[in-house]
C-alpha positions as CSV (number, residue, x, y, z in Angstrom):
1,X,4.4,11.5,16.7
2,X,3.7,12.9,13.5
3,X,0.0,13.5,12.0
4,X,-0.2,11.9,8.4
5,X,-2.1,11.0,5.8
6,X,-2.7,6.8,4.7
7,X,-3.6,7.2,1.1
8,X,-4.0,2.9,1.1
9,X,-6.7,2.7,3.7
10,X,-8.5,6.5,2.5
11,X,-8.4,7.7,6.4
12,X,-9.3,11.4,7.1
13,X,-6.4,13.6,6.2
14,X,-4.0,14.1,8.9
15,X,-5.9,11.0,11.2
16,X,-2.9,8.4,10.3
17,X,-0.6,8.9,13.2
18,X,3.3,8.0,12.3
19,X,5.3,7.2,15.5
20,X,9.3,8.0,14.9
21,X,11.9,7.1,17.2
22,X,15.8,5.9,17.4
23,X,16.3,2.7,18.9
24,X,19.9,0.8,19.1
25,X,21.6,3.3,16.5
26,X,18.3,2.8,14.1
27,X,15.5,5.3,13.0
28,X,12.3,3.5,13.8
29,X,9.2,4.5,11.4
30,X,6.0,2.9,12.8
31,X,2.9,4.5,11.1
32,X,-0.3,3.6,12.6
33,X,1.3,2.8,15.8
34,X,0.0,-0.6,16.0
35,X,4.2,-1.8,15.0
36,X,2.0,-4.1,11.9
37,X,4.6,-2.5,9.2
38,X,7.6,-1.0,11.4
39,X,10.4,0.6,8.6
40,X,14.0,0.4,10.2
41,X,16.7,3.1,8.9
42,X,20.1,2.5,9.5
43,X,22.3,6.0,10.0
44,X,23.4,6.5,6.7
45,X,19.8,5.9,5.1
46,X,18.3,8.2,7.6
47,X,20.7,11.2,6.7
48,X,20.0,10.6,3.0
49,X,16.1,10.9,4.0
50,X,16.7,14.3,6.2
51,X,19.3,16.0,3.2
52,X,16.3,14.9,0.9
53,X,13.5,16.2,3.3
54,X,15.7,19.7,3.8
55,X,16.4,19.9,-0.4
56,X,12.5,19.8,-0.6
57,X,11.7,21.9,2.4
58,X,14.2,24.7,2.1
């Protein structure tokens, strides 16, 4: 679980949890943890999002 920030619904800062897991061979993206918006990432699409994330992070 990651602690996040929903800029549609104007939580508190940091309150929006974001659950991330790998299921079947997928990366699983379920903020709020309620699974009412789940984002699925195959392999390839989840190593473009971690080069990105390590590009902006250093």
């Amino acid at each position: 679980m990651i602690h996040a920030t929903c800029t549609r619904h104007r939580g508190t800062p940091g309150f929006a949890n974001l659950v991330v897991r790998k299921l079947n061979g997928q990366i699983e993206l379920d903020p709020h943890v309620d699974r009412g918006c789940v984002i699925l990432l195959d392999e390839t699409s989840a190593r473009v999002l971690a080069k990105a994330l390590t590009d902006w992070l250093g």
